[in-house]
C-alpha positions in Angstrom: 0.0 0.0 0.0 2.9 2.1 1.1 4.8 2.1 -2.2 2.3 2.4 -4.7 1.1 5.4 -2.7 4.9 6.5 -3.0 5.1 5.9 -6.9 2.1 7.7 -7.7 3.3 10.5 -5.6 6.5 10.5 -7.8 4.9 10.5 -11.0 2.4 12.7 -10.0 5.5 15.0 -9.3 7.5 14.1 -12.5 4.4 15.0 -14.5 3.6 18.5 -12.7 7.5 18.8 -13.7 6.8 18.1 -17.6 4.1 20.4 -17.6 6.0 23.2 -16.1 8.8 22.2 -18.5 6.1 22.4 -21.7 4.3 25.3 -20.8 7.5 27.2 -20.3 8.6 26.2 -23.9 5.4 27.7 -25.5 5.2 31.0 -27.7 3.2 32.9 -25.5 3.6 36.1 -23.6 5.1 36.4 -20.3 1.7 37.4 -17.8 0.2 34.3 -19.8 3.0 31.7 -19.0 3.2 33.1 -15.4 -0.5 32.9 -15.4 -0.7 28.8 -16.9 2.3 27.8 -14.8 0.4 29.4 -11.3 -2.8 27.2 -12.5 -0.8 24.0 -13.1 1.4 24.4 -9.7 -2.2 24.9 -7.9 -3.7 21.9 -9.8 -0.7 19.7 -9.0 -0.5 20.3 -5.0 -4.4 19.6 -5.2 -3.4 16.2 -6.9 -0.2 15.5 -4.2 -2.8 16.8 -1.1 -5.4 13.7 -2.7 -2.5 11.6 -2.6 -1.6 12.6 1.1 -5.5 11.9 2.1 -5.6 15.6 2.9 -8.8 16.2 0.6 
């Protein structure tokens, strides 16, 4: 129970990191990066918190 809790933490985490990584590489302006990178940081520590059996 332990460990598969554990591994979909980490790829929970490794796919928040993609994300971040591909929105960063896209043509848009800066406030609108800023903006999609804030909403996928919020949506990944909602998904972590699930995880953690906070929510």
């Amino acid at each position: 129970m332990a460990s598969s809790m554990l591994i979909s933490i980490l790829i929970t985490f490794l796919v928040i990191i993609l994300v971040l990584y591909l929105v960063q590489r896209l043509p848009l302006d800066a406030r609108m990066r800023q903006i999609a990178q804030i909403i996928v940081l919020i949506i990944g520590i909602i998904s972590l918190l699930k995880y953690l059996a906070v929510f």
